[in-house]
BATOR-884636 format. One line per 3 residues: their letters; for each residue x negated, y negated, z of N, C-alpha, C. Coordinates in Angstrom, 2 decimals, padded with zeros to 5 digits, always signed. Each point is the difference from the previous one (the first is absolute). Layout:
# residues N
a) X/Y/Z/X/Y/Z/X/Y/Z | ...
***
This chain:
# residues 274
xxx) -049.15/-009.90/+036.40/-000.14/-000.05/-001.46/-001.07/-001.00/-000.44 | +000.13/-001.24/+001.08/-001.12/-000.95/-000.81/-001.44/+000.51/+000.37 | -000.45/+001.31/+000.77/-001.38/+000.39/+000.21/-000.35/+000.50/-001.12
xxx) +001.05/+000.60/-000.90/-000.47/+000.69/-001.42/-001.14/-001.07/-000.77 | -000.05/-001.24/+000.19/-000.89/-000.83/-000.40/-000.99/-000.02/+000.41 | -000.35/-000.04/+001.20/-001.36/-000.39/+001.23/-000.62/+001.32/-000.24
xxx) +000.65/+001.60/-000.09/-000.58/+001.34/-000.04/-000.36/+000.23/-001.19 | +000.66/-000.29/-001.13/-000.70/+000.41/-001.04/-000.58/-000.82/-000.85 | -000.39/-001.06/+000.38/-000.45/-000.92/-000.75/-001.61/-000.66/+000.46
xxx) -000.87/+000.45/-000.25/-001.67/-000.49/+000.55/+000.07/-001.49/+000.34 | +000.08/-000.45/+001.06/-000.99/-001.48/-000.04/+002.14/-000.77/+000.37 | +001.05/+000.97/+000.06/+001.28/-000.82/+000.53/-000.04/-000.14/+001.20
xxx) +000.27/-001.31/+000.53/-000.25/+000.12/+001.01/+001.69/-000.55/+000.71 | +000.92/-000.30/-000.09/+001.09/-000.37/+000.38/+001.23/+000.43/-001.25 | +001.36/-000.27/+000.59/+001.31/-000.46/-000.96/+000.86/-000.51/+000.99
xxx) +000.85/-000.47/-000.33/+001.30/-000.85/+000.29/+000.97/+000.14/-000.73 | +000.96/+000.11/+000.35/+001.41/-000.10/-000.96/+000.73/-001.00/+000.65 | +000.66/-001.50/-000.60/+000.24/-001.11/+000.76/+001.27/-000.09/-001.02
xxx) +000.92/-000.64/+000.92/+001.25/-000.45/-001.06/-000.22/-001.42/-000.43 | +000.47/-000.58/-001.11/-000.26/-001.35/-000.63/+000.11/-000.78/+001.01 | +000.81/-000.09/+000.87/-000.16/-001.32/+001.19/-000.93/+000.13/+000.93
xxx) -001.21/+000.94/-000.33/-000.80/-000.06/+000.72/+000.01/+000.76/+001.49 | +001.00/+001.37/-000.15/-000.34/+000.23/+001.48/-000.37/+001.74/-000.34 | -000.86/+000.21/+000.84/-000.46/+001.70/-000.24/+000.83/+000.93/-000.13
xxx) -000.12/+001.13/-000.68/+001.13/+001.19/+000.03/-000.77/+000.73/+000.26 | -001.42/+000.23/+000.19/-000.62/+001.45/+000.08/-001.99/-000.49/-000.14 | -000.49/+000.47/+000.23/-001.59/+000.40/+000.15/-000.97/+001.03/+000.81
xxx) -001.07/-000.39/-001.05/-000.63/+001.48/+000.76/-000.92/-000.02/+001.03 | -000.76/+000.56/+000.93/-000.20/-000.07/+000.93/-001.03/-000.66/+000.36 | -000.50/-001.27/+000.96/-001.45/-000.24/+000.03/+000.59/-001.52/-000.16
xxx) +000.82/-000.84/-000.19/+000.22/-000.95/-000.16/+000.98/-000.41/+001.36 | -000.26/-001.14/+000.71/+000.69/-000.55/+001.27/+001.47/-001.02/-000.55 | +000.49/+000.45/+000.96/+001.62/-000.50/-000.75/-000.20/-001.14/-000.43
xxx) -000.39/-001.00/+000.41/-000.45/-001.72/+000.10/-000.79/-000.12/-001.60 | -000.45/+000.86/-000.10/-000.63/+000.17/-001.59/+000.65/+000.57/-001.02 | +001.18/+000.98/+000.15/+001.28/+000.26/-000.73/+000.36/-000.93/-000.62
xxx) +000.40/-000.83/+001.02/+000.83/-001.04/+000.15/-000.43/-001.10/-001.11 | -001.58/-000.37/+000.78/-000.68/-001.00/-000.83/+000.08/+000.54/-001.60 | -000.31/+000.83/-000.25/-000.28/+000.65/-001.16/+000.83/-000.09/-001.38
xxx) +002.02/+000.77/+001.39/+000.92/-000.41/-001.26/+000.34/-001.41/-000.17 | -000.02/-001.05/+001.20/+000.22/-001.48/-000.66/-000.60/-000.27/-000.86 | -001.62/+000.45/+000.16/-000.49/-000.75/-000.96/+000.03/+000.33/-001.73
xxx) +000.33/+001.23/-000.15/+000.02/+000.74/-000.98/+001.37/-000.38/-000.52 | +001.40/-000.47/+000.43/+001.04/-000.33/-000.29/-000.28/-001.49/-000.68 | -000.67/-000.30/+001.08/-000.18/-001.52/-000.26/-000.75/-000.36/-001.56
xxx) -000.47/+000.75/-000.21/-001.19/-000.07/-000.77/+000.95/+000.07/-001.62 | +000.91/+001.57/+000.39/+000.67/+000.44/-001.02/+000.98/-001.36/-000.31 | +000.88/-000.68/+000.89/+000.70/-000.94/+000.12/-000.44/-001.32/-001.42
xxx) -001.11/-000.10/+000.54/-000.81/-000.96/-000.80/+000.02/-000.05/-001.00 | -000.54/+001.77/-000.42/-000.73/+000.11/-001.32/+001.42/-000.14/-001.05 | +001.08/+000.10/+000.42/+001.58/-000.12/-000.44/-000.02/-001.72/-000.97
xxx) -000.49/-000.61/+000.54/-000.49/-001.75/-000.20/-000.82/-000.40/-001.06 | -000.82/+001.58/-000.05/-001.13/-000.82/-001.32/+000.54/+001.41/-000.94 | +000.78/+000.66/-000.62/+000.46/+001.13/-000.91/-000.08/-000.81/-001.35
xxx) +000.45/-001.16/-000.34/-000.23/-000.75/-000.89/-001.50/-000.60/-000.46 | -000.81/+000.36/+001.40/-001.63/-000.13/-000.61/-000.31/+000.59/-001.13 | +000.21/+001.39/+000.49/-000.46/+001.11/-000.92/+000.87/-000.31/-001.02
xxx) +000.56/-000.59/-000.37/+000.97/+000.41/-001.45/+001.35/-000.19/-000.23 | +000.63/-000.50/-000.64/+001.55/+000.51/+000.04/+000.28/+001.43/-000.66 | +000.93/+000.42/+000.70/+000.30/+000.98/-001.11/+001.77/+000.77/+000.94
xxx) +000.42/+000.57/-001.36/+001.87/+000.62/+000.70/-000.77/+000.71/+001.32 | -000.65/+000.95/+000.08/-000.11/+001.00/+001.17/-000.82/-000.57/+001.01 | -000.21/-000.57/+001.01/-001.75/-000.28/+000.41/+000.38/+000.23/+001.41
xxx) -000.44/+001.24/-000.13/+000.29/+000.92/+001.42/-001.60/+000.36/+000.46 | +000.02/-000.68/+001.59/-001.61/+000.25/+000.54/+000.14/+001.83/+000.67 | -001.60/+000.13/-000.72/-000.40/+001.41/-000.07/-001.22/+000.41/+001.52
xxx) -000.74/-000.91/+000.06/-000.53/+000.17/+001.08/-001.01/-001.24/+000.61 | -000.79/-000.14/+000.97/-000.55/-000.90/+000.42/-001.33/+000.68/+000.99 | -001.16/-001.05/-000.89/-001.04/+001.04/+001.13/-000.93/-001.00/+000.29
xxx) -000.52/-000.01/+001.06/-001.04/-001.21/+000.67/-001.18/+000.93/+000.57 | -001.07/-000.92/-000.97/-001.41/+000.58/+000.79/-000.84/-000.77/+000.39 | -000.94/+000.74/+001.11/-000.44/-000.67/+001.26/-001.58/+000.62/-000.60
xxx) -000.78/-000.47/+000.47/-001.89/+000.43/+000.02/+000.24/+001.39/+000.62 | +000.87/+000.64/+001.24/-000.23/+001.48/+000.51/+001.64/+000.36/-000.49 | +000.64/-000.17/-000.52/+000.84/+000.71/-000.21/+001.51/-000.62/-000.89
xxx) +000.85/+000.75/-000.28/+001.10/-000.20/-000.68/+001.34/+000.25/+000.96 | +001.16/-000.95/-001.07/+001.12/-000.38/+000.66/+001.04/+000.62/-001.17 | +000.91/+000.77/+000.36/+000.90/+000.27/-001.20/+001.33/-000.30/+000.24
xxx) +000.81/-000.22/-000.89/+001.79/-000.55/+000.35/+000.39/+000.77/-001.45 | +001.11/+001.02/+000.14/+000.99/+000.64/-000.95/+001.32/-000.74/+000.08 | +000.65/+000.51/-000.85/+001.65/-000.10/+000.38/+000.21/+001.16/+000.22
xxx) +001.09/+000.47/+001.49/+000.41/+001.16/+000.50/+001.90/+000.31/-000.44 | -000.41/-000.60/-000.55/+002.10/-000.78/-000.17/+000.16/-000.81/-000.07 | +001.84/-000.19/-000.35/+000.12/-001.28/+000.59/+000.10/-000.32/+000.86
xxx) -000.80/-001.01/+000.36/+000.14/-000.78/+001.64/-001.27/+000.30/+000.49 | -000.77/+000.65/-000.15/-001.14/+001.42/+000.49/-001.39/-000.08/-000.66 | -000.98/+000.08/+000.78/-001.05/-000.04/-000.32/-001.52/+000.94/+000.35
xxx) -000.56/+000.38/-000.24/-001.57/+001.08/+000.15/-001.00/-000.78/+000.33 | -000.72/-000.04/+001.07/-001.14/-000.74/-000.28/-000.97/+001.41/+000.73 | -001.37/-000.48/-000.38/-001.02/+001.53/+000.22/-001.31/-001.36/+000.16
xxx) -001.29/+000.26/+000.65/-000.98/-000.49/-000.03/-001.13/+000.77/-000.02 | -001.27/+000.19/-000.63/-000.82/+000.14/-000.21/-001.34/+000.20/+000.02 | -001.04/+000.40/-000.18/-001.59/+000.27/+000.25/-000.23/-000.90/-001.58
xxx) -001.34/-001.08/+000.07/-000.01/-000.49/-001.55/-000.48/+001.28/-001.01 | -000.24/+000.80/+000.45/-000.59/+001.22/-000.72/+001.19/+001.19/-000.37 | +001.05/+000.07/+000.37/+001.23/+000.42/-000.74/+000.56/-000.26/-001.29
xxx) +000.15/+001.76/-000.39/+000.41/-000.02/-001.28/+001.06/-000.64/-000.56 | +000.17/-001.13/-000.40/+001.41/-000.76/-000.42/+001.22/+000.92/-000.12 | -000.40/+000.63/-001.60/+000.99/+000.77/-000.13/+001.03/+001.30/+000.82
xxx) -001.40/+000.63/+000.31/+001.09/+000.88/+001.30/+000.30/-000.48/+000.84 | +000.06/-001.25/+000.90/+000.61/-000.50/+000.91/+001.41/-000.49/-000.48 | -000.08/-000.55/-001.38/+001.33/-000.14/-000.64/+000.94/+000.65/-000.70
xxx) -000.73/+001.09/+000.28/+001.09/+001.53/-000.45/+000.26/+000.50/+001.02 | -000.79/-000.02/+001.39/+001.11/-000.13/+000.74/+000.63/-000.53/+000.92 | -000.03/-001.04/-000.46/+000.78/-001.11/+000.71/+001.30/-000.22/-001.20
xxx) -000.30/+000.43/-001.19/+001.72/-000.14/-000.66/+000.82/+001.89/+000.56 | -001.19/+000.69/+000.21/+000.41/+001.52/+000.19/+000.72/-000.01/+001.24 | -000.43/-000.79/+001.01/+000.68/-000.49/+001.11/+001.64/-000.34/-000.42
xxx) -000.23/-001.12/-000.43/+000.89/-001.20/-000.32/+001.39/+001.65/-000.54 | -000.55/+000.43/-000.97/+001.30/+001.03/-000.37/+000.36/+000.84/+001.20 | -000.88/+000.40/+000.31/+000.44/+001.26/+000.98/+000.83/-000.90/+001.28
xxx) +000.20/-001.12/-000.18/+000.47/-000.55/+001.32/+001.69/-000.39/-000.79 | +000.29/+000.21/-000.71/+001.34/+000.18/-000.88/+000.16/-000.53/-001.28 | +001.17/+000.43/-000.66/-000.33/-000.48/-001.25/+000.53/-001.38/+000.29
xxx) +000.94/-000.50/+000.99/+000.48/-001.26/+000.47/-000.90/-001.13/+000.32 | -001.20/+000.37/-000.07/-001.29/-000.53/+000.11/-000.85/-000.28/-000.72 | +000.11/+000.26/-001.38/-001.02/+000.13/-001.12/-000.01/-001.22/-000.86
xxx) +000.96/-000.80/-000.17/+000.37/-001.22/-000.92/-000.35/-001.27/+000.54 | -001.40/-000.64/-000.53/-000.40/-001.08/+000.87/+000.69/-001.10/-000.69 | +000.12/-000.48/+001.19/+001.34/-001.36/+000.11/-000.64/-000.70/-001.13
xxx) +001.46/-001.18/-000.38/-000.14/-000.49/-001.49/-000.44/-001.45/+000.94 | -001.15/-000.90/-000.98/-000.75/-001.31/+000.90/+001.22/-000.72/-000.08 | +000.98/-000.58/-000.50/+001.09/-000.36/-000.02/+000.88/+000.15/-001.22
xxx) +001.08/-000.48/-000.32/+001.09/-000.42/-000.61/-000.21/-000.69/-001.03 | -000.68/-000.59/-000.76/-000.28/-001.06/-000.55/-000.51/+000.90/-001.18 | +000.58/-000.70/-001.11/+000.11/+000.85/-001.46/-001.11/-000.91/-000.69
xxx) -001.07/+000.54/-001.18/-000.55/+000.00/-000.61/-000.05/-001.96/-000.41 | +001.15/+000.22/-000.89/+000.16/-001.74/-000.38/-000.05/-001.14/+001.12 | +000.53/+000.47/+001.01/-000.39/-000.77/+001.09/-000.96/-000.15/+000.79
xxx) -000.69/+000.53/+000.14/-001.34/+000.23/+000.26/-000.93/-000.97/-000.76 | +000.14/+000.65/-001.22/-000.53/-001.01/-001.38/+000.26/-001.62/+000.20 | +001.26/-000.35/+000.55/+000.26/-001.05/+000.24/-000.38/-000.54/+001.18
xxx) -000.41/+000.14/+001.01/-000.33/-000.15/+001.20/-001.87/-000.01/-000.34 | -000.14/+000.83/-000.70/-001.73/+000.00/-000.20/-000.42/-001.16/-000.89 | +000.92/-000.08/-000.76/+000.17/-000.87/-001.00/-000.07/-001.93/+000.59
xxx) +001.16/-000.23/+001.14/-000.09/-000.81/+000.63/-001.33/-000.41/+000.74 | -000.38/+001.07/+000.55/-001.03/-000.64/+001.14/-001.47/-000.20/-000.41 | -000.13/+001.06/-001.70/-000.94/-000.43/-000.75/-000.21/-001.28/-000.89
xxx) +001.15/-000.72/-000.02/+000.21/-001.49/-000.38/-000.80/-000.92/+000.67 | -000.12/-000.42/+000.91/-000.19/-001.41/+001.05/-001.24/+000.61/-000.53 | -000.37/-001.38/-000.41/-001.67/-000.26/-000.64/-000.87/+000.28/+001.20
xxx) -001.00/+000.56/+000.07/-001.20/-000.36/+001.24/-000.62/-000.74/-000.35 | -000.62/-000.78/+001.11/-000.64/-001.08/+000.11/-001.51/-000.03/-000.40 | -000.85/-000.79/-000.57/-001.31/+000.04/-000.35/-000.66/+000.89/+000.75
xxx) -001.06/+000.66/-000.76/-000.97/+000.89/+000.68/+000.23/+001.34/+000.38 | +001.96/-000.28/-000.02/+000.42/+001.44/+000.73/-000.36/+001.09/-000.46 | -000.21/-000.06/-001.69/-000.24/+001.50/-000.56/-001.55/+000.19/-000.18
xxx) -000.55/+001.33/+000.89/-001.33/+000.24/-000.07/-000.17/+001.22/-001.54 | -001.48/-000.79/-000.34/+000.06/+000.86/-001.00/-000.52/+001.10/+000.02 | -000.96/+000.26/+000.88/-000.10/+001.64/+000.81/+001.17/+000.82/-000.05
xxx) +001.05/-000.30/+000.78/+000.68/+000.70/-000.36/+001.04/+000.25/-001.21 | +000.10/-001.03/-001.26/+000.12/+000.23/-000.76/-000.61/+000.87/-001.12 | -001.49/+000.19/+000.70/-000.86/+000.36/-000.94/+000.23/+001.34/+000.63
xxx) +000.09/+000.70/+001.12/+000.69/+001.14/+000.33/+000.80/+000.70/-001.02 | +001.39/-001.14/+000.31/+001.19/+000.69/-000.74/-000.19/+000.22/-001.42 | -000.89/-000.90/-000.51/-000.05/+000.69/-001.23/-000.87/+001.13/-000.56
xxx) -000.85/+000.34/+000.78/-001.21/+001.23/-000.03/+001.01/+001.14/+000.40 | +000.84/-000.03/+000.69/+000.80/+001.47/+000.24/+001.17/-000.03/-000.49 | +000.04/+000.96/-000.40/+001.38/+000.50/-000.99/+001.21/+000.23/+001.12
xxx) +001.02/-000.97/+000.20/+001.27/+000.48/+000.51/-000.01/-001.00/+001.41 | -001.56/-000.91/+000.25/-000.23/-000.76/+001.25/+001.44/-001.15/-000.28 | +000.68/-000.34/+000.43/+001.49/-000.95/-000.06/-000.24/-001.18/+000.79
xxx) -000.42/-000.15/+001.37/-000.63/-001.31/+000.64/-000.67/+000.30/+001.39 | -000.44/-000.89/+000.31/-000.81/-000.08/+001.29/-000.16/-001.75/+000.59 | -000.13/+000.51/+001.19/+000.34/-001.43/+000.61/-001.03/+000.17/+001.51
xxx) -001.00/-001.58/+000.39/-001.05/+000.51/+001.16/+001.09/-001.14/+000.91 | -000.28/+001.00/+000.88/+000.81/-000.66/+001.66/-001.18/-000.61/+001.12 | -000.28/-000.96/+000.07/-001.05/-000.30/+001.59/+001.02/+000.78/+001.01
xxx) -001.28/-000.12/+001.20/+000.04/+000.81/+000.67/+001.50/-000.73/+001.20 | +000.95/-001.06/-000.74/+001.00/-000.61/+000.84/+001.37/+000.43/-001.01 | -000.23/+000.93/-000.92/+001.03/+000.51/-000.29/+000.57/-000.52/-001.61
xxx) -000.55/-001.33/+000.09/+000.19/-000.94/-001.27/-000.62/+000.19/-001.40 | +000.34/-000.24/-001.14/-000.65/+000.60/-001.56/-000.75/-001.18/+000.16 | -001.19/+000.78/-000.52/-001.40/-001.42/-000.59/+000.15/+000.18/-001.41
xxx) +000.43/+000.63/-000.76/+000.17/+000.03/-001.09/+000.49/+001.37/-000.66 | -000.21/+000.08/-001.51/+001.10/+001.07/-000.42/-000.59/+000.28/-001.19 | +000.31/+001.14/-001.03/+000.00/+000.14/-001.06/+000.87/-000.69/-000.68
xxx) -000.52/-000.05/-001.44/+001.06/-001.03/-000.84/+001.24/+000.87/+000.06 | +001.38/-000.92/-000.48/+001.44/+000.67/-000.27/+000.66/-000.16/+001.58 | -001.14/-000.17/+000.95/+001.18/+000.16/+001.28/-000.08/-001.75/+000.75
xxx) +001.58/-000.06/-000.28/-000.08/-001.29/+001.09/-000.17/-000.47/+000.60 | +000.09/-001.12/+001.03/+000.04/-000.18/+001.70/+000.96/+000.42/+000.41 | +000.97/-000.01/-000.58/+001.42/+000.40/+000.96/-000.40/+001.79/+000.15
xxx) -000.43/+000.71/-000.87/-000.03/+001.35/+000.19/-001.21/+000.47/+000.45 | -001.34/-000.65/+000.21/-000.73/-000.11/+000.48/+000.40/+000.09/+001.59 | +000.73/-001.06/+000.14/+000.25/-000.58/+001.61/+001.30/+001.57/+000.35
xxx) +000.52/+000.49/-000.81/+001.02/+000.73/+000.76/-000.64/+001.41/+000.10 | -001.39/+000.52/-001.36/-000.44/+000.74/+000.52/-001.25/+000.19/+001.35 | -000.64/-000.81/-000.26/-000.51/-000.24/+001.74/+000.63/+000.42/+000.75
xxx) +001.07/-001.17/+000.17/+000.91/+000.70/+001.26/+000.20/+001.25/+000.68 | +000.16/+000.44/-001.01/+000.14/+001.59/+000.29/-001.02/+000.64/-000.23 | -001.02/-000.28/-000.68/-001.10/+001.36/-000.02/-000.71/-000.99/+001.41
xxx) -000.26/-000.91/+000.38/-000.53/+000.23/+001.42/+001.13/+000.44/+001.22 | +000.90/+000.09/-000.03/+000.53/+000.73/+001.07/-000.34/+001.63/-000.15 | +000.38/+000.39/-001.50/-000.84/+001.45/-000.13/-001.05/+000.19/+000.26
xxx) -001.13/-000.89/-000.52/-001.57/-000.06/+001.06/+000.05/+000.48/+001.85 | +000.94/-000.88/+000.06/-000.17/+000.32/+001.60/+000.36/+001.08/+000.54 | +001.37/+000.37/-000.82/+000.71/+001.42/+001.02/-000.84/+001.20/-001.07
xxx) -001.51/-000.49/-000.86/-000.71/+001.08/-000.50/-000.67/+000.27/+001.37 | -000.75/-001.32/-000.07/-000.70/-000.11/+001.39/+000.16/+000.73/+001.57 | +001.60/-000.08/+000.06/+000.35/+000.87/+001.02/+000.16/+001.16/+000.12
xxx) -000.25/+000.82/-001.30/-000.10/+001.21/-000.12/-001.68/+001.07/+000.28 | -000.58/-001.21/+000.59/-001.33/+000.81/-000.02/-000.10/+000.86/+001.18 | +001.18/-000.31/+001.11/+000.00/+000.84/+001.12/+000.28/+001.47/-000.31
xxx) +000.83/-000.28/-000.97/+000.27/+001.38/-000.39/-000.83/+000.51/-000.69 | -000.95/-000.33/-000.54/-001.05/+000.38/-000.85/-000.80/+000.52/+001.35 | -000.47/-000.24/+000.68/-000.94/+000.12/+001.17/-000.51/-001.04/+000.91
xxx) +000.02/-001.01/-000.44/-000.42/-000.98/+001.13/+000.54/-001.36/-000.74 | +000.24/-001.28/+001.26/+000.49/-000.93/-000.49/-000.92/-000.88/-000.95 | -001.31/+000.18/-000.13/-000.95/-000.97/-000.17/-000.82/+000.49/-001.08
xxx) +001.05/+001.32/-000.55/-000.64/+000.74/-001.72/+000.26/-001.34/-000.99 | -000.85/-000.88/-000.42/-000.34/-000.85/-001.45/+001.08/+000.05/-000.80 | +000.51/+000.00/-000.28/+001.41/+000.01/-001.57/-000.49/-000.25/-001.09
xxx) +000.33/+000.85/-001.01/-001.01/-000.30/-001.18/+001.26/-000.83/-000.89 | +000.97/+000.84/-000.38/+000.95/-000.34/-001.26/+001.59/+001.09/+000.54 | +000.89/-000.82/-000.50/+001.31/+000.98/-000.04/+000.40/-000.47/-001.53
xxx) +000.45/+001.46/-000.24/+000.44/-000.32/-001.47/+001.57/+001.06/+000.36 | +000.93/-000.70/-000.89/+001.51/+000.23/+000.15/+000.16/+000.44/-001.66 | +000.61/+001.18/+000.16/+000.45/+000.91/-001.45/+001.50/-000.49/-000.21
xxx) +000.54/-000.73/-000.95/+000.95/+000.18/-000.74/+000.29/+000.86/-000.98 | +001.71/+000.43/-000.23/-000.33/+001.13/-001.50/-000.64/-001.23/-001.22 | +000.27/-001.31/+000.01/-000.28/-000.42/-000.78/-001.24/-001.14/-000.20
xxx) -000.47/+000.11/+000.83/-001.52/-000.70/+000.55/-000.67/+000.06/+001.07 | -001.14/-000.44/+000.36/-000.94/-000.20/+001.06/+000.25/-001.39/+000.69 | -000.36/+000.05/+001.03/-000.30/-001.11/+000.96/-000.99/+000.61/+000.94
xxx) -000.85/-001.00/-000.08/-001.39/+000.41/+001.08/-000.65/-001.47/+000.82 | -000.88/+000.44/+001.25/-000.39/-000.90/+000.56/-001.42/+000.12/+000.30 | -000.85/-001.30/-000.18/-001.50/+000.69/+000.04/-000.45/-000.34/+001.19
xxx) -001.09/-000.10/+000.74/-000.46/-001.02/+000.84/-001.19/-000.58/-000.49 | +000.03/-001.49/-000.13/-001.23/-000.80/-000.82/-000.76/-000.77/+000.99 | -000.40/+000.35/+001.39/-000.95/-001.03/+000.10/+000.68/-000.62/+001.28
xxx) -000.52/-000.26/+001.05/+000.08/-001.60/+000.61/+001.32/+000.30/+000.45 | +001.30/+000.94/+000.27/+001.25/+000.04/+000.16/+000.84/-000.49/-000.88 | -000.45/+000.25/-001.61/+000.78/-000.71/-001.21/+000.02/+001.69/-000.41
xxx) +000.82/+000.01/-000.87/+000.76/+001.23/-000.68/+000.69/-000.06/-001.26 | +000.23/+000.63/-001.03/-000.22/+000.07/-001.24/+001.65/+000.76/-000.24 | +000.95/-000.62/-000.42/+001.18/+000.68/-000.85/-000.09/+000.04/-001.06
xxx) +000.82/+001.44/-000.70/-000.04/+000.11/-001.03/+000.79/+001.24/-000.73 | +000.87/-000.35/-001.15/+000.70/+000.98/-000.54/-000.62/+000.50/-001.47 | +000.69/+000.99/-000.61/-000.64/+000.74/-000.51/+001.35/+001.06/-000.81
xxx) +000.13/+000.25/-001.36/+000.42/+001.14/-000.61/+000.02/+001.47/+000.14 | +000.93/+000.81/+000.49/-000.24/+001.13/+000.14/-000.61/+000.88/-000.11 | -000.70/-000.18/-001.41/-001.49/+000.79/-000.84/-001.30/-000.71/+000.33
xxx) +000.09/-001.03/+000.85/-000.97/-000.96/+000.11/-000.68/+001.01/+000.66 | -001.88/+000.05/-000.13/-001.25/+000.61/+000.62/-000.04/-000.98/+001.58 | +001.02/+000.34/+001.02/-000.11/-001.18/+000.94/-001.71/+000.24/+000.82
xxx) -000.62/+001.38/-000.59/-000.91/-000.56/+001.04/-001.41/-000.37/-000.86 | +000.44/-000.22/-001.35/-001.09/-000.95/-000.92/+000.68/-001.23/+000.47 | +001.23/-000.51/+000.25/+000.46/-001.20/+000.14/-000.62/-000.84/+001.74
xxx) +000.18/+001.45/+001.01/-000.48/-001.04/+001.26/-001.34/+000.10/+000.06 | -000.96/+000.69/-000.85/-001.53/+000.12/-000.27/-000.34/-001.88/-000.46 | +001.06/+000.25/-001.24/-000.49/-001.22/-000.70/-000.01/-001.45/+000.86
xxx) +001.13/+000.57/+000.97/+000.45/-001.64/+000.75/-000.74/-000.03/+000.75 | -000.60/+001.20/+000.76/-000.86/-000.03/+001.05/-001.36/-000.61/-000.36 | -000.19/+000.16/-001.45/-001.53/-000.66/-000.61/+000.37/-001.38/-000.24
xxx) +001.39/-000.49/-000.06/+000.10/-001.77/-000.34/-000.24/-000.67/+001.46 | +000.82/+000.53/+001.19/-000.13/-000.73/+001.34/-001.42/-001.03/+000.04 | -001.02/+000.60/-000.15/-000.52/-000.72/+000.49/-000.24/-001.49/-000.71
xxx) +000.45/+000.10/-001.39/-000.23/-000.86/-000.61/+001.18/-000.86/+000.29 | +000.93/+000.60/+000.54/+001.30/-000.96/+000.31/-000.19/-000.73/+001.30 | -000.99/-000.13/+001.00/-000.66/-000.66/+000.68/+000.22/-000.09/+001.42
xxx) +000.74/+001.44/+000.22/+000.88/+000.30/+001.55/-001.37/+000.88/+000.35 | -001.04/+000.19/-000.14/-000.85/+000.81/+000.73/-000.06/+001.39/-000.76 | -000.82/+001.12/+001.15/-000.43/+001.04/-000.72/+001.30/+000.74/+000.45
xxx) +000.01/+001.00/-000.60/+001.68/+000.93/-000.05/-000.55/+001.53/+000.31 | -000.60/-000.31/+001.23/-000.60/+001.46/+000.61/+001.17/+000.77/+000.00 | +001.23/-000.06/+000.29/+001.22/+001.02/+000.48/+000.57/+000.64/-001.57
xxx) -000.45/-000.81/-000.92/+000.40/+000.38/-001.16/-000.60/+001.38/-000.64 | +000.61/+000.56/-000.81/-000.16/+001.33/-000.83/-000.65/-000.27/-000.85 | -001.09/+000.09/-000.62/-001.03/-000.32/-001.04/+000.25/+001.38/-001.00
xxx) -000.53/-000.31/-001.07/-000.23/+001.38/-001.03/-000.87/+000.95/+000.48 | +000.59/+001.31/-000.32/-001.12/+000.87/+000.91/+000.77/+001.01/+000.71 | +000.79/-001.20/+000.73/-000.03/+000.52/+001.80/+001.43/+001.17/-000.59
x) -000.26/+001.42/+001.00/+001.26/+000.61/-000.60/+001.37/-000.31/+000.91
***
């Protein structure tokens, strides 16, 4: 069933179906078990994470993650929800049509039961609490210098941009857009560089280990979260409103990097690029 992807789809070049703890249920042919393997940890792992920053994007009652996609200079990385517990991943040619790969990869996702169709809820945690928890960690003052005005000057040129935060290349915030703290600063790092990495580990599945990583951006129903690459092994977080133009938003960030002083941001998506 998962070849229905690789056959009718130009430029697919893999799928996986992995259960949330990360261990394979199924793939299609051309991939060595050892790369299964690698593939669903890392793709679990990744999903695991993105569970950690749901409050980036936004509070809100529902905030159920919709999909997750990482791109490389030769190619793309995709993650569905297959169910609960259950997950789709498919990889790519950079010259593939977005959309039909994602019609059928949800066309998949049904035909594999209807017990399968409802992507898991990011957690438990209701609206007001959330609020309160975002609320907390946006308190603790940051320290001088912390807020760059590049990227303030971002968030306010795009309609629905919510924050952004630059990571050196050791994992740590050099600074932030205004509104976000150190404490939430420091807890989103955390986690968007562990998502950096198990992006990173997905390039095998893309085609080779040593494909460039450009950006992963993570779909909430109720916001964006994305990751850029800026330069020098520093990298660019950042959330975003549901209606937000995210790719006027990683255009725009991709034109501040350099002024934010981590180097040139070759891996980055510029305006233009489709």
């Amino acid at each position: 069933m998962v070849r229905d992807i690789v056959d009718n789809v130009p430029g697919a070049r893999h799928a996986v179906v992995l259960s949330a703890d990360g261990l394979p249920r199924g793939a299609t042919e051309g991939l060595a078990e050892k790369d299964v393997r690698t593939i669903s940890a890392a793709m679990s792992g990744m999903q695991a994470l993105s569970k950690a920053t749901a409050h980036f994007a936004g509070a809100a009652a529902e905030r159920r993650w919709n999909q997750t996609v990482v791109e490389f200079t030769e190619g793309w990385a995709f993650l569905i929800g297959a169910g609960q517990g259950a997950y789709l991943a498919a990889a790519a040619d950079p010259d593939v049509d977005l959309q039909q790969i994602s019609f059928r990869m949800h066309r998949l996702v049904a035909r594999l039961g209807e017990n399968l169709t409802a992507p898991p809820r990011v957690n438990g945690e209701n609206a007001a609490e959330a609020e309160q928890r975002a609320a907390r960690l946006s308190a603790s003052a940051a320290p001088a210098g912390f807020v760059l005005p590049e990227l303030d000057k971002v968030i306010a040129e795009v309609p629905g941009a919510r924050h952004a935060v630059l990571l050196g290349s050791h994992g740590l915030p050099r600074g932030a857009s205004s509104g976000m703290g150190q404490d939430l600063a420091d807890t989103i790092s955390a986690a968007m560089t562990g998502i950096q990495a198990y992006s990173r580990a997905t390039a095998q599945f893309v085609g080779d280990p040593d494909f460039q990583w450009r950006q992963t951006v993570i779909e909430f129903q109720h916001g964006w979260i994305f990751l850029i690459a800026a330069g020098d092994g520093a990298f660019l977080a950042a959330s975003a409103a549901p209606d937000c133009d995210i790719d006027r938003f990683t255009a725009r960030l991709a034109d501040a990097v350099p002024r934010l002083g981590v180097g040139g941001a070759s891996g980055a998506r510029r305006s233009g690029d489709a």
